[in-house]
C-alpha positions in Angstrom: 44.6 -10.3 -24.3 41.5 -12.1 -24.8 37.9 -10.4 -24.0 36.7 -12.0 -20.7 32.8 -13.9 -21.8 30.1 -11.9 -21.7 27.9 -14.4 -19.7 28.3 -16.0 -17.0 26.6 -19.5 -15.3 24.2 -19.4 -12.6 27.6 -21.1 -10.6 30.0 -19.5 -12.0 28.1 -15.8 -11.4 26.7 -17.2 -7.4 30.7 -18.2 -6.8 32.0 -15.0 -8.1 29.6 -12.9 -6.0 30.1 -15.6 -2.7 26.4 -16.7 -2.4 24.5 -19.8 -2.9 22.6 -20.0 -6.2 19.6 -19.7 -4.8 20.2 -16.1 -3.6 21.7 -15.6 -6.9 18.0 -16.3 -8.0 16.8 -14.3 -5.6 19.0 -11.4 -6.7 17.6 -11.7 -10.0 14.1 -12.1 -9.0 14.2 -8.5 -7.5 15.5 -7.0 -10.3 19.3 -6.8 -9.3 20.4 -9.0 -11.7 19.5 -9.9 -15.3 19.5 -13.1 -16.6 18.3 -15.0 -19.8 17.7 -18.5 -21.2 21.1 -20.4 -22.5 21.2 -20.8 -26.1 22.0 -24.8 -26.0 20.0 -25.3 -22.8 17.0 -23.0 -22.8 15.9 -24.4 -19.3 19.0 -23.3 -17.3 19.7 -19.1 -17.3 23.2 -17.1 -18.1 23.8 -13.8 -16.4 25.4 -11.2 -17.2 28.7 -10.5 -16.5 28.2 -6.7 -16.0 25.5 -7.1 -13.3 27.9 -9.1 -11.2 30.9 -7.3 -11.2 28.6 -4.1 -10.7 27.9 -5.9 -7.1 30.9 -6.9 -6.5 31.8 -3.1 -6.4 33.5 -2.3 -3.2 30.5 -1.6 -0.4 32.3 2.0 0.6 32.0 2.6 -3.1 28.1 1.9 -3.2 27.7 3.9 0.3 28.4 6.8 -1.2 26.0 9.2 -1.8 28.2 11.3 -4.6 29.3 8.4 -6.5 25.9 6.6 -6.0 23.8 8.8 -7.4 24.3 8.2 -11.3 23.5 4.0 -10.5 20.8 4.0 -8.3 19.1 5.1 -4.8 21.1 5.1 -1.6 19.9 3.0 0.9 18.3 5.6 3.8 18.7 8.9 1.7 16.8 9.7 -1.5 19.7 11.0 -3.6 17.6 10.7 -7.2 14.7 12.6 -8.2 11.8 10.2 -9.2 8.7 10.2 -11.1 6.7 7.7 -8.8 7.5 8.0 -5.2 6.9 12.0 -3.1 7.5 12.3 0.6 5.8 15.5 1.1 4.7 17.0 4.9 5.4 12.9 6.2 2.9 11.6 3.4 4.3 9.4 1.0 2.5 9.6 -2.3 2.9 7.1 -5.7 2.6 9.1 -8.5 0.6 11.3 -6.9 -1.5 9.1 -5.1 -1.6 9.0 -1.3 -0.2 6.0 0.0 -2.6 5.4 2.5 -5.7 6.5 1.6 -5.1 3.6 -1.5 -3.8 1.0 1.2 -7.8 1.9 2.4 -8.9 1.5 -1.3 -7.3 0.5 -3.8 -6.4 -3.2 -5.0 -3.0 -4.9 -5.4 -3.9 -4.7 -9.3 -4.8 -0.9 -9.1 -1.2 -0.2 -7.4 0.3 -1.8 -9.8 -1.6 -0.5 -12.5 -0.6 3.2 -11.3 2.8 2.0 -10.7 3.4 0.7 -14.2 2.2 3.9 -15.8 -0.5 0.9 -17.4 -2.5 2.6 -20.4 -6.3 3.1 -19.8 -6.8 0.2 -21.8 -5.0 -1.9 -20.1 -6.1 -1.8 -16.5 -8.4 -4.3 -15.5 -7.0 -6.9 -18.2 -3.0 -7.0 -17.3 -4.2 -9.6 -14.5 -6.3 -11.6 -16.7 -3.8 -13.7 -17.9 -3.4 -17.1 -17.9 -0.5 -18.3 -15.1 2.1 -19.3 -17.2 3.2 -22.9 -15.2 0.3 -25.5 -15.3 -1.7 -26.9 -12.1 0.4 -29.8 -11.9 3.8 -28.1 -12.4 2.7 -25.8 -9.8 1.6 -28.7 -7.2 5.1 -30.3 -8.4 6.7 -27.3 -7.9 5.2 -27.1 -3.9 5.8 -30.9 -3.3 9.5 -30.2 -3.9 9.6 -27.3 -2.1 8.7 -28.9 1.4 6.5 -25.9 2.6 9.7 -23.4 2.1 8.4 -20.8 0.5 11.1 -18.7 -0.7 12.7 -21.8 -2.3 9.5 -22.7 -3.5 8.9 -18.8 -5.3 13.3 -18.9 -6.2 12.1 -22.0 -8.2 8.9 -20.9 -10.0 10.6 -17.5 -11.2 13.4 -19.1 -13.8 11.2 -22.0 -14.5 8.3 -19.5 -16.0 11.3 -17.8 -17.5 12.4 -20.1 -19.6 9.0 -21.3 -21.2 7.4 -17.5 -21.4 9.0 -16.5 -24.5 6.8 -13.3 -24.3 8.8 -11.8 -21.1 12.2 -11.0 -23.8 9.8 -8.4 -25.0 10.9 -5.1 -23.7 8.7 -2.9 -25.1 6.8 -0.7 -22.3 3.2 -2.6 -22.7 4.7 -5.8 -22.9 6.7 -5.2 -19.9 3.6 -4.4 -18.2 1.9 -7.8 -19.3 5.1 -9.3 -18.0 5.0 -8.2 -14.2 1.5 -8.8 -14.6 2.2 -12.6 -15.3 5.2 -12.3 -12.5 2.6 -11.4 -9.8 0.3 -13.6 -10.9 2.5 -16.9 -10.9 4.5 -16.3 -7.7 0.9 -15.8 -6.1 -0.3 -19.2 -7.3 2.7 -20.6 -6.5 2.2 -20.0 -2.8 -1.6 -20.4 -3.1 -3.4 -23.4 -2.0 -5.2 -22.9 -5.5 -5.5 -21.2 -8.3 -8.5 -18.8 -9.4 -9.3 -17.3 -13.2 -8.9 -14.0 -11.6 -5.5 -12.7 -9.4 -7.4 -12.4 -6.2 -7.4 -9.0 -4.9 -5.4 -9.6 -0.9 -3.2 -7.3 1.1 -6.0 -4.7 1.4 -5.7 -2.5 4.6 -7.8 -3.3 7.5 -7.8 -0.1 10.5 -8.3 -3.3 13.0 -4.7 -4.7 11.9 -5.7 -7.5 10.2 -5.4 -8.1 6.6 -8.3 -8.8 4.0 -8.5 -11.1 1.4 -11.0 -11.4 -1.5 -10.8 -15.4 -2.3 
């Protein structure tokens, strides 16, 4: 009996799964999925096949707790120790960091920073990268878009993915550089326009409102 292909299309994995190929895109832009550029046509993305029989599992299946535990967290009960994330006394903490007193000080960067285990070297310089679309494929990108952002962000993701050869790179430091790049462009992409430096925004304000650094 022949082996079934190890990759799949972005229609052939969007019909197998029942969804659009835009929340296919979406699926793989959180993570769910992985994807990576077509040998004989770099700009479109194979997935594989793995990932989408793996949520195609049955839903009772993924519910529970027991069998969940070995693939991933359990949606509403914390069934996997972690190295990042404490709930402790009704504080949550991030590596040891409490949640909201960073939300009071810290920078998106700096979360991130702590979140990606970044080296001492590396913080302050993971954000200083160039975005890796151009100005005009950007303001192409949001003229085809028509003001919808999430279709605007599901388009940026795989188009970035196919020119930033860098992002195959798996070791931990160029992963790092990677998300950096990832938050970076999907920022642009929905900003009005780009700066040198990833502005510093979603800061916590006690009056409700939210600050931004532009």
């Amino acid at each position: 009996m022949p082996r079934p292909e190890r990759y799949l299309t972005a229609k052939q994995a969007a019909d197998a799964l029942g969804v659009t190929v835009a929340t296919l895109y979406a699926y793989a832009s959180r993570g769910q999925l992985q994807s990576e550029p077509m040998p004989e046509r770099p700009r479109e993305r194979r997935y594989y096949r793995e990932d989408i029989e793996r949520l195609r599992e049955p839903k009772e299946t993924r519910r529970d707790p027991a069998k969940a535990a070995v693939r991933g967290l359990h949606w509403g009960s914390p069934v996997l120790e972690s190295g990042i994330t404490l709930i402790h006394n009704g504080r949550l903490y991030y590596r040891g960091q409490d949640v909201l007193k960073m939300a009071e000080q810290a920078s998106l960067e700096q979360v991130a920073e702590l979140l990606w285990a970044a080296e001492a070297a590396e913080r302050g310089r993971l954000f200083e990268q160039p975005c890796v679309l151009s100005r005009g494929q950007l303001g192409r990108l949001r003229t085809g878009a028509k003001d919808d952002p999430l279709t605007l962000l599901q388009a940026a993701l795989p188009l970035a993915g196919a020119v930033d050869l860098a992002s195959h790179d798996l070791r931990p430091a160029a992963v790092r550089l990677t998300g950096a790049r990832i938050v970076r462009l999907l920022t642009l992409t929905i900003a009005a326009r780009a700066t040198r430096r990833f502005p510093s925004i979603w800061r916590y304000n006690p009056h409700g409102r939210r600050r931004s650094r532009w």
